[in-house]
Each structure stands twice: as C-alpha cells, then as structure tokens.
C-alpha positions in Angstrom: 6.5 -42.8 51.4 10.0 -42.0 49.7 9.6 -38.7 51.6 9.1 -39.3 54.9 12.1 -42.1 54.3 14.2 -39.1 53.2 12.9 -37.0 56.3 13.7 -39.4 58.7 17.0 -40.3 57.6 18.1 -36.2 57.7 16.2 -36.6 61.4 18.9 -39.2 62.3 21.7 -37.9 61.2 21.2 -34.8 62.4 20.8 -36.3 66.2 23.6 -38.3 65.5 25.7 -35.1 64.7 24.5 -33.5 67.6 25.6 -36.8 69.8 28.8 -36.7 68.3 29.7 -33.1 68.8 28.7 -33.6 72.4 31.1 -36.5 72.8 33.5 -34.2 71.1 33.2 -31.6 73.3 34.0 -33.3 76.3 37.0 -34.7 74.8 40.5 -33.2 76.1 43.4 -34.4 77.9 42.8 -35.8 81.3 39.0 -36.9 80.7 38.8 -40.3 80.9 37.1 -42.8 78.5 34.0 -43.2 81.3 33.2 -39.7 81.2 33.2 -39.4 77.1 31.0 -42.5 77.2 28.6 -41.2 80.2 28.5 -37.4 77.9 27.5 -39.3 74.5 25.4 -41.6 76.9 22.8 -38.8 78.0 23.5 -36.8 74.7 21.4 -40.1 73.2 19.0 -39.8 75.9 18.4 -36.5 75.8 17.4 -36.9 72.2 15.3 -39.7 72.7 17.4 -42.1 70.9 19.4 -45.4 71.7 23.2 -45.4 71.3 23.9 -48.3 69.2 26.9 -49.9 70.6 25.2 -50.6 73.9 24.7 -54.3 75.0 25.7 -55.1 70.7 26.9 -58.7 71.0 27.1 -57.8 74.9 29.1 -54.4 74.1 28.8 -52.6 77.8 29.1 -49.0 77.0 27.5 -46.4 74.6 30.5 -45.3 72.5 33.5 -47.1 71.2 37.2 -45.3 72.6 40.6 -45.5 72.3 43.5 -43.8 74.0 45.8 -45.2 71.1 46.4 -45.8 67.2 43.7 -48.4 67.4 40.3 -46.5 66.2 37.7 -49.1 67.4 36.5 -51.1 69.8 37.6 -49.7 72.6 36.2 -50.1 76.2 35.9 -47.0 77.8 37.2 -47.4 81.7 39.0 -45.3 84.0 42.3 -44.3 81.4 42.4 -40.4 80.9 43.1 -39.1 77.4 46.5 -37.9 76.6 47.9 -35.5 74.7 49.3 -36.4 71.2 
C-alpha cells in the first residue's frame, strides 16, 4: 500500500514536470499570458490530468501568470510577456 503511494506520487510529479516544462517552453517575449495558459492547458490534457487552478474558488484559467514582480495569482489575458 506504502508502495503504490510512493509510485503514484513519482507518477504526479513527473506529469507535473512535464506540464511545467511545456508552459516553459512557450514562454518568451511577446507571448501573451492566453497562450502560456492554453500550452499548460492541453499539456494537462494530454496527460490525462486536471490543472488545478481551474474553476478553484471560481479561478478561470489553468495556470496562474504574471507579467510583473508579483508571482501569483495572475489572470492570464491578452498582455504579451516582456523582456526583463
């Protein structure tokens, strides 16, 4: 029982890696917060899982983003990354 606890923890965090180098990936300057969001969106999918921040407490995207200093709890929307 411990085991399979242990096997599907490394399961989920190994998707959860692989949804978080997606989003990574499409990160650069001039994406906009949409597009990272619709990439980690279908990078869930894809693996079968649900993204976590969706519909929490009414949240109405996958992923949390920021274009600024503030790390959290951003919407994602039409804004494009910038550089810096």
């Amino acid at each position: 029982d411990e085991l399979e606890g242990e096997c599907n923890l490394r399961y989920a965090t190994k998707v959860g890696r692989e949804v978080l180098d997606a989003g990574g990936k499409a990160l650069r300057v001039g994406v906009t917060t949409d597009e990272i969001d619709r990439v980690i969106h279908e990078a869930s999918m894809e693996r079968e899982c649900y993204p976590s921040p969706l519909n929490y407490y009414n949240f109405p995207k996958s992923v949390c983003t920021s274009v600024n200093e503030v790390i959290c709890h951003g919407i994602p929307d039409y804004r494009e990354v910038q550089d810096g």
